[in-house]
Phi, psi and omega in degrees: 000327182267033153247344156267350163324287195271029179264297160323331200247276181332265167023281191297331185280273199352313179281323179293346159306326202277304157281017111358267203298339172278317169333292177332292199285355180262332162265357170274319180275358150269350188292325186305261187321333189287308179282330170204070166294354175260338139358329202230328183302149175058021198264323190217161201300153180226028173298032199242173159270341174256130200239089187326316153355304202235335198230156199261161198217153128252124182217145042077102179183163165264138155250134175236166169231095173255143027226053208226295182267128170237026171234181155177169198238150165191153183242144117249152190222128142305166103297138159327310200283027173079033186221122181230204168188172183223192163218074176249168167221137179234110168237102190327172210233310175286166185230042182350297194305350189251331159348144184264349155249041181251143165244066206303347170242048166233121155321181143291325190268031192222311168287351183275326137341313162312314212112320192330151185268127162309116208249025206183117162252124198217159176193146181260180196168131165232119221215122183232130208229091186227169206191172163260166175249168173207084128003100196238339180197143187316357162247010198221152177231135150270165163216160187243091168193185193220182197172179172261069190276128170272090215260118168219114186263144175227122171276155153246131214212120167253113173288093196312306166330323200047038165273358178260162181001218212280209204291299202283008148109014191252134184223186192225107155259159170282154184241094199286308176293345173236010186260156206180153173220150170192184186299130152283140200219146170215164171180153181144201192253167170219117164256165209258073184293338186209202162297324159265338240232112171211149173241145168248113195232153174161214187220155183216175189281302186222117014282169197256129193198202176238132170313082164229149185201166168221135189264135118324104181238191198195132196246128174267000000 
């Protein structure tokens, strides 16, 4: 059991290095656009009538973090002079811990004791986030921004006997060891798909994935 443990966890840093390393490069490069938006200016076509820069927006939207959230709510407001700010929240949807096969008075360490075999890792999250914009060309925005994350991990374990959790023996432990909470990093674009319209893509830290959403925007 403690080689598949540390077969997993190896696993998992990996990935998690890997999306690290697109975070990164998706918040330097918006700190890059935020701070010296004219680096870029005049680089892409500017042919819209509507121009982020000069007229102010309020929006609206759905957010994900793929592939670890997949619902979240985000606000953001332009100011005319191409200065904003966003907001989000993001909260898994399943509620393992309320499940009827969760086993709130077993450790992690009791059940690998048993033995039982492991069929299933899973973890929930909840995440609050807010940042600034920047208007670098009449369609496109960066944003910038750091936050707060809640992490809660669950192993899965079938019990062959089946005196554990449902008829096939498969129950839920909390994973003490990898639920955890710590600082948040975001960073990436927001366009201008209509009038109305804005898609939003980038990356984010922790958990570590990709930023995408789409805004309702309303021009003040």
């Amino acid at each position: 059991m403690q080689g598949i443990r540390c077969t997993s966890l190896r696993a998992e840093a990996e990935g998690w290095s890997s999306g690290l390393a697109g975070v990164v490069v998706a918040v330097v490069a918006g700190l890059t656009l935020l701070l010296f938006p004219s680096a870029v200016e005049g680089q892409v076509p500017t042919d819209t009538p509507y121009d982020l820069r000069t007229e102010g927006y309020v929006g609206m939207g759905y957010l994900a973090n793929v592939p670890n959230v997949g619902t979240g709510l985000s606000a953001f407001q332009l100011f005319g002079g191409g200065w904003g700010w966003f907001v989000d929240v993001k909260h898994s949807l399943d509620d393992r811990a309320d499940s009827e096969i969760f086993k709130a008075d077993m450790t992690l360490e009791e059940a690998e004791f048993l033995g039982h075999p492991r069929f299933a890792d899973e973890s929930e999250y909840t995440s609050v986030n807010v940042g600034a914009m920047r208007a670098f060309h009449p369609e496109i925005a960066v944003y910038v921004g750091a936050g707060y994350t809640s992490r809660t991990a669950f192993q899965g374990f079938r019990d062959p006997t089946g005196e554990l959790g449902d008829e096939g023996g498969h129950y839920f432990v909390e994973d003490d060891v990898e639920t955890r909470q710590g600082v948040n990093a975001v960073g990436g674009i927001v366009m201008q798909a209509g009038r109305n319209l804005f898609i939003r893509l980038g990356g984010e830290l922790f958990p570590a994935g990709a930023n995408a959403g789409v805004y309702l925007a309303l021009p003040r």
